[in-house]
C-alpha positions, -999 to +999 in steps of 0.1 A: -040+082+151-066+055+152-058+019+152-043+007+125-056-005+087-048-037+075-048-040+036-049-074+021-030-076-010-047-095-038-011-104-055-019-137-032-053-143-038-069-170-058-076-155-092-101-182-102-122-181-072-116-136-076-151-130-070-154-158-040-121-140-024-136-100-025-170-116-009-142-133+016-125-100+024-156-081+026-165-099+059-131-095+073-118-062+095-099-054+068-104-017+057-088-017+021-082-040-008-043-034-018-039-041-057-004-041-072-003-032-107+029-044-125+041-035-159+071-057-162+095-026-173+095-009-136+092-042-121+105-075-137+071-091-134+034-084-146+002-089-124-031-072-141-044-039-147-079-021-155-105-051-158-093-071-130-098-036-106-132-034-124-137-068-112-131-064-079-146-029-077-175-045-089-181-067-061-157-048-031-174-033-002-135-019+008-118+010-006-092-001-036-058+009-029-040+008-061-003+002-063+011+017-096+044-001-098+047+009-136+069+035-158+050+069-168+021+066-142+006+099-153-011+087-183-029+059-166-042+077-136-076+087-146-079+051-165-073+037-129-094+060-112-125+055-138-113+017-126-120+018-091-096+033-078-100+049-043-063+052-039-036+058-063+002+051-056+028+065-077+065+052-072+089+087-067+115+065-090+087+065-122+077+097-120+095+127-131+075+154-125+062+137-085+046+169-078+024+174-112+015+136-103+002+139-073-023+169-083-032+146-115-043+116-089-062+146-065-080+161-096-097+127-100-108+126-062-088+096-050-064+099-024-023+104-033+004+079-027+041+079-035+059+048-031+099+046-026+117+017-031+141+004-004+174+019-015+153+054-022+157+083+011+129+093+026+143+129+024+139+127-013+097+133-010+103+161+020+093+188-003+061+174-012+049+159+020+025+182+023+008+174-008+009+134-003-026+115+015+004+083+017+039+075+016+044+039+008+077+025+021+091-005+001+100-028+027+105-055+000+123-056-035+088-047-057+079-068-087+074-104-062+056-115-034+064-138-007+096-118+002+112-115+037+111-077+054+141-055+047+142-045+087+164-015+074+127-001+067+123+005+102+143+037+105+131+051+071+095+042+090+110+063+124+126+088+103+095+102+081+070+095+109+088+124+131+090+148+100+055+138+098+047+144+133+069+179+131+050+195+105+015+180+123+004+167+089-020+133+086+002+114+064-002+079+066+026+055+066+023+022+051+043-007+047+046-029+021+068-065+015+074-089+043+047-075+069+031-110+090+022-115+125+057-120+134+070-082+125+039-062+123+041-051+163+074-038+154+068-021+123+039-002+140+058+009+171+083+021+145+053+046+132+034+024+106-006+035+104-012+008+072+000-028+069-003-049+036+002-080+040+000-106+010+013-141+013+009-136+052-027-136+054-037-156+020-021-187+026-030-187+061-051-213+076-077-188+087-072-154+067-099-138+091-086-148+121-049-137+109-064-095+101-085-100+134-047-107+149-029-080+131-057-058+134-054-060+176-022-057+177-013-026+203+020-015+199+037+010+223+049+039+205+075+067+214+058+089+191 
């Protein structure tokens, strides 16, 4: 696996300045732009949708990777995808027919996430790993930023990185809620390839030199 990719989350940025913080980003090492989309049914809150992706598609220089944290994802995937959307996550918990979802998001030509929430078993996507480009692993509560790290994430990160590892897929891991300079060597030795980090690198003093930071960090790994 190469070195890990660091995903900004835009939940924290300046929405006033949004333009001024994608022309920000673009200069950074940061490989993709992680947008939370939040319907205030699946999630008790609501962030944006379809324009503001436009938005930042329209000036992005980074792959989008879009966070559906919404009830009945299927009928807004193509909508997201015409958006900008170079990656399209799907929570396992919205979705009842996961594996119909995940051909739906293919068929477009983005990549296929599925999210689980922190008191959902990694186990439950087994059948379908195959099929899945990312499995997102709730390491917060979602509908909020600014949360502190569940650290019982860490062996669901151990525990799908060796079924992972078993079944020599390229399934990328990534890790959402809580991740900062503090925690991120220890969520990648754990088997993390993607860290998004919101609060953590927006209201730091220097945003840059924070992803240059997270971006070098070199974690030994058992794997």
């Amino acid at each position: 696996m190469s070195k890990q990719i660091i995903a900004p989350s835009f939940l924290s940025c300046d929405f006033g300045r949004i333009k001024e913080e994608v022309e920000y980003y673009n200069l950074t090492q940061a490989e993709w732009f992680h947008l939370d989309v939040m319907d205030g049914v699946f999630v008790p809150n609501i962030s944006f949708g379809m324009p503001i992706i436009q938005a930042i598609k329209k000036h992005s220089q980074k792959p989008l990777d879009v966070h559906l944290m919404i009830v009945n994802p299927e009928k807004y995937i193509s909508a997201f995808r015409d958006a900008g959307a170079d990656n399209i996550t799907i929570h396992a918990e919205a979705s009842h027919h996961l594996h119909r979802a995940i051909y739906q998001i293919k068929e477009t030509g983005a990549k296929a996430g599925i999210a689980l929430n922190p008191a959902t078993s990694v186990e439950s996507i087994y059948d379908i790993l195959e099929d899945i480009d990312i499995v997102c692993l709730m390491s917060v509560n979602p509908g909020f930023g600014g949360q502190k790290f569940i650290y019982k994430t860490l062996e669901k990160i151990k525990k799908i990185k060796s079924e992972i590892i078993s079944r020599n897929l390229n399934t990328l891991i990534e890790i959402d809620g809580g991740v900062g300079l503090e925690n991120a060597e220890t969520i990648l030795q754990a088997g993390a390839d993607v860290l998004v980090a919101g609060n953590s690198i927006f209201k730091s003093q220097d945003p840059k030199s924070t992803i240059e930071k997270l971006k070098a960090i070199e974690a030994f790994k058992s794997f």
